[in-house]
C-alpha positions in Angstrom: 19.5 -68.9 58.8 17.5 -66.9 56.7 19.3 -63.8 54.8 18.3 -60.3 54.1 19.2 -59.9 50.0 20.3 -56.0 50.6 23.8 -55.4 49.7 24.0 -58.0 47.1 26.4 -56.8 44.9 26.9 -57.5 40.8 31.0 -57.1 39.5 31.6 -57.2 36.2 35.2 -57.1 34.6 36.2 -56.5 38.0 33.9 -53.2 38.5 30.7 -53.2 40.7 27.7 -52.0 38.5 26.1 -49.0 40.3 22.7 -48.6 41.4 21.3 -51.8 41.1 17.7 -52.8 42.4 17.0 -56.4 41.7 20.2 -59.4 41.2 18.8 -62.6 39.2 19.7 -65.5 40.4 22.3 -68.4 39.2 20.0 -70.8 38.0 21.9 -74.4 36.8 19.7 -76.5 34.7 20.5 -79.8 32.9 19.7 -80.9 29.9 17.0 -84.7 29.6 18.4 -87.0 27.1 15.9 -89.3 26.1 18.0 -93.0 26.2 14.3 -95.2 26.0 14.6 -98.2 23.9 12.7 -101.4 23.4 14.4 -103.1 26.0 13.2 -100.7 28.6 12.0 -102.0 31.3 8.4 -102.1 32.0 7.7 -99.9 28.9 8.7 -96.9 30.6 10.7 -93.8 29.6 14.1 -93.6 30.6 16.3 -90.6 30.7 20.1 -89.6 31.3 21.1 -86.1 32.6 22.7 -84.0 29.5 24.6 -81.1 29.3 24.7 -78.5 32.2 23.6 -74.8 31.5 24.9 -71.8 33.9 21.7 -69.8 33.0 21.0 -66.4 32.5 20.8 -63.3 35.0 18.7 -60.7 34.3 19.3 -57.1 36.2 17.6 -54.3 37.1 18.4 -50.8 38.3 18.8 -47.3 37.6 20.8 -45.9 34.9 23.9 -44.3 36.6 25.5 -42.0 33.7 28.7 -41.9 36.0 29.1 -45.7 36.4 31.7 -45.6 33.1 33.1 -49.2 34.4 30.2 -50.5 35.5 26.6 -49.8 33.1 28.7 -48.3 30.6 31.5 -51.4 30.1 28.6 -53.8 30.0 27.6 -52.3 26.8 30.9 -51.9 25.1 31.4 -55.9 25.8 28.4 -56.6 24.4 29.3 -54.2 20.9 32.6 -56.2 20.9 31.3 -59.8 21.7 33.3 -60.5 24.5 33.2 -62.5 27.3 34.1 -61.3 30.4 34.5 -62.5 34.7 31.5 -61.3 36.6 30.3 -62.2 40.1 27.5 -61.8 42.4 28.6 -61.7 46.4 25.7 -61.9 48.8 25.5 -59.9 51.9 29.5 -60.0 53.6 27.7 -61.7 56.6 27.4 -64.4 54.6 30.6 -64.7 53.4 28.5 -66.2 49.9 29.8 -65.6 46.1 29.1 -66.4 42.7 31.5 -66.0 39.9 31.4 -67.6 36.5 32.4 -65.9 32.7 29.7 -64.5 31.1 28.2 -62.6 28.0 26.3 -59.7 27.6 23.0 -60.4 25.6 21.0 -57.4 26.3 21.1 -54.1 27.4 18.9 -51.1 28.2 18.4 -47.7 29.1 15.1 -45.8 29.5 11.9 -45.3 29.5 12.4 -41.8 30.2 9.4 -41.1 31.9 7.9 -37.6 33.2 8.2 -38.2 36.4 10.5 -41.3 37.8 13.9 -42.3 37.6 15.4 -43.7 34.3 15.6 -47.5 34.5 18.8 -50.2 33.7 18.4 -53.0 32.6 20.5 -56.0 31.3 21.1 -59.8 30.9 23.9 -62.2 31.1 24.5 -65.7 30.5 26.7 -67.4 31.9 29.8 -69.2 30.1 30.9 -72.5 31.1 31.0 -73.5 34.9 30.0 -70.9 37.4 31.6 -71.3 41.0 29.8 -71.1 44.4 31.9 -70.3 47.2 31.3 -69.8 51.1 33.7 -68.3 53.3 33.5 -69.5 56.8 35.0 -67.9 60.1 37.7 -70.0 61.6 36.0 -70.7 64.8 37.2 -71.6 68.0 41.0 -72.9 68.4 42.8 -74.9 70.7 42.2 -75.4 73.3 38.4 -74.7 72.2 36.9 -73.6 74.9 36.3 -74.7 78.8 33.5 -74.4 81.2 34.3 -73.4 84.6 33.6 -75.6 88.0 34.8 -79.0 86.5 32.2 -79.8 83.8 32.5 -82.7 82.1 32.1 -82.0 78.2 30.8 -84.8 75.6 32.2 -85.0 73.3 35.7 -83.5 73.6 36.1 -79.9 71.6 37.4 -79.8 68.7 37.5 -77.7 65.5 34.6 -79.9 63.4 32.6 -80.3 66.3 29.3 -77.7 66.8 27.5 -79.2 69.1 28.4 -79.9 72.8 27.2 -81.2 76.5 28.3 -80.3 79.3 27.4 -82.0 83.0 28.2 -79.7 86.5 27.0 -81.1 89.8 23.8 -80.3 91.0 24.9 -77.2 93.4 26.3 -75.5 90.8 24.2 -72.9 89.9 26.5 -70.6 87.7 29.1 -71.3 85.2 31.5 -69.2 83.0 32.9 -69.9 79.5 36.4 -69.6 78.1 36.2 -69.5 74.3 39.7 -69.6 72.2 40.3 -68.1 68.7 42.8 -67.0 66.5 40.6 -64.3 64.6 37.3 -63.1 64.4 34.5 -61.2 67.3 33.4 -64.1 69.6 30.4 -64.1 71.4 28.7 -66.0 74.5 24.9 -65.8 74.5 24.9 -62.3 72.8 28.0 -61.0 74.8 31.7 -59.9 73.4 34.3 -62.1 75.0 38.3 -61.6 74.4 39.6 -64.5 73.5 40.9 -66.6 76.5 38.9 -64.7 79.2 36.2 -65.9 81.1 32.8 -64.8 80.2 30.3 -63.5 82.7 28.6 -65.8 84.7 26.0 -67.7 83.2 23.2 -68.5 85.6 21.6 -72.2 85.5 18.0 -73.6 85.3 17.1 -76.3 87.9 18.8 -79.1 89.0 18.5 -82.1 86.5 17.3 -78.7 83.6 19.0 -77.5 80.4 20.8 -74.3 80.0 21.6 -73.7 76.5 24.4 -71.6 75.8 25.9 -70.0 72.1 29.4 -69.0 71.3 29.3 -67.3 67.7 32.7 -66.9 66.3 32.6 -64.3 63.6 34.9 -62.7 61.1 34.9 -59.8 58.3 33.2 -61.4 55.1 32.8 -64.7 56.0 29.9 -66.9 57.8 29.8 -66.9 61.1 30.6 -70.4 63.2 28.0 -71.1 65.7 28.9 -73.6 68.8 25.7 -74.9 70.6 26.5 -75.9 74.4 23.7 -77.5 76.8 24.6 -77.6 79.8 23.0 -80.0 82.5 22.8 -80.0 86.4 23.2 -83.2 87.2 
C-alpha cells in the first residue's frame, strides 16, 4: 500500500528536529571485493559482497532559532565529534522506523535571502548497523471471527492467516460478521464494529458469485492487519 511521506519525522539525541522539509533516505550499500583468479571459471570476474555501509542522510528544512535540542544540538555534536542515536519514523499509520548511531558531517544555515525563509540544512552518516522496525496491529483474536447463517470457512481462522473463504447456501442472500480483538479499531467493509458484535448485514451477489468482504484491525502507531474474506453462494 502506497504511503503518503508527510509526517515523517527525524529525532536526534532523543529530540525531534523542527521544521523539516525533505528526510533522506537509509540507503545500505555493500562493498565488491574483487576474489578473480586464474582458476576462474570461464575467464570471468568473480566477486564477494564486502563490507556493509549505513549511508548518509542528507536533510533539509527551515532554520528554527527555537529548536535548541533539535538544529541547534546537531551542531554542538558535530563541534565535539560525537556520535549520537537518531531515527527516522514514517507516518504512525505505518507503524515504520529507522534508528541507527550516527555522525554529524555537515551543517548549515542560510542563505538569507530578501525575500524567503532561511534554509537548514545538514548530513549524517550513519554508524555501524542501522535497524528497520515495523509495528503491526495485533489483529483479530480468538475466536477470530464468524460469519453468520452456517458458513463454512476454509481454512479455519487463525492469527497468521489473511486470507479466507467462506461458502453459505444459495438462498442466503445476506450475512453478518463477528470479528474478535483484543486492541485496536476494527472495521468490516469500511464500517466500525465493537468487538464481538455482529456487523451490519452484508448483502450478497448472485448465487454461485463472489462477495468480498475486509475486516481491517487497526491500532495507534502500528500497521494495520487487513483480513480478506470471499464469500460464495453456493
Amino acid at each position: 500500500m502506497p504511503l503518503h511521506g508527510f509526517g515523517t519525522s527525524f529525532v536526534w539525541d532523543g529530540a525531534t528536529v523542527a521544521t523539516l522539509t525533505n528526510i533522506g533516505g537509509v540507503n545500505v550499500t555493500a562493498d565488491v571485493v574483487d576474489v578473480s583468479s586464474h582458476q576462474s571459471a570461464n575467464a570471468y570476474k568473480e566477486f564477494i559482497a564486502g563490507m556493509l555501509d549505513g549511508g548518509e542522510i542528507p536533510l533539509e528544512g527551515f532554520y528554527d532559532f527555537s529548536d535548541t535540542t533539535g538544529q541547534q544540538a546537531m551542531l554542538t555534536d558535530m563541534e565535539a565529534r560525537t556520535s549520537k542515536t537518531a531515527s527516522i519514523a514514517f507516518p504512525s499509520a505505518s507503524g515504520s522506523a529507522f534508528s541507527f548511531s550516527a555522525i554529524m558531517t555537515s551543517w548549515k544555515v542560510g542563505d538569507g535571502v530578501i525575500d524567503g525563509a532561511i534554509p537548514f540544512t545538514a548530513t549524517v552518516k550513519i554508524t555501524g548497523q542501522p535497524s528497520f522496525t515495523v509495528a503491526t496491529s495485533a489483529g483479530l483474536t480468538t475466536p477470530f471471527f464468524a460469519i453468520s447463517e452456517s458458513a463454512v470457512i476454509i481454512p479455519t481462522p487463525a492469527q497468521a492467516s489473511l486470507v479466507y473463504t467462506a461458502s453459505v447456501l444459495t438462498g442466503i442472500t445476506s450475512v453478518t460478521l463477528t470479528p474478535t480483538a483484543s486492541a485496536g479499531v476494527i472495521t468490516v467493509d469500511g464500517n466500525v464494529v465493537v468487538s464481538g458484535v455482529a456487523s451490519s448485514a452484508i448483502t450478497l451477489g448472485g448465487a454461485g458469485s463472489n462477495t468480498i468482504v475486509t475486516v481491517i484491525v487497526t491500532e495507534t502507531d502500528k500497521a494495520p492487519v487487513t483480513y480478506i474474506i470471499t464469500v460464495i453462494r453456493a
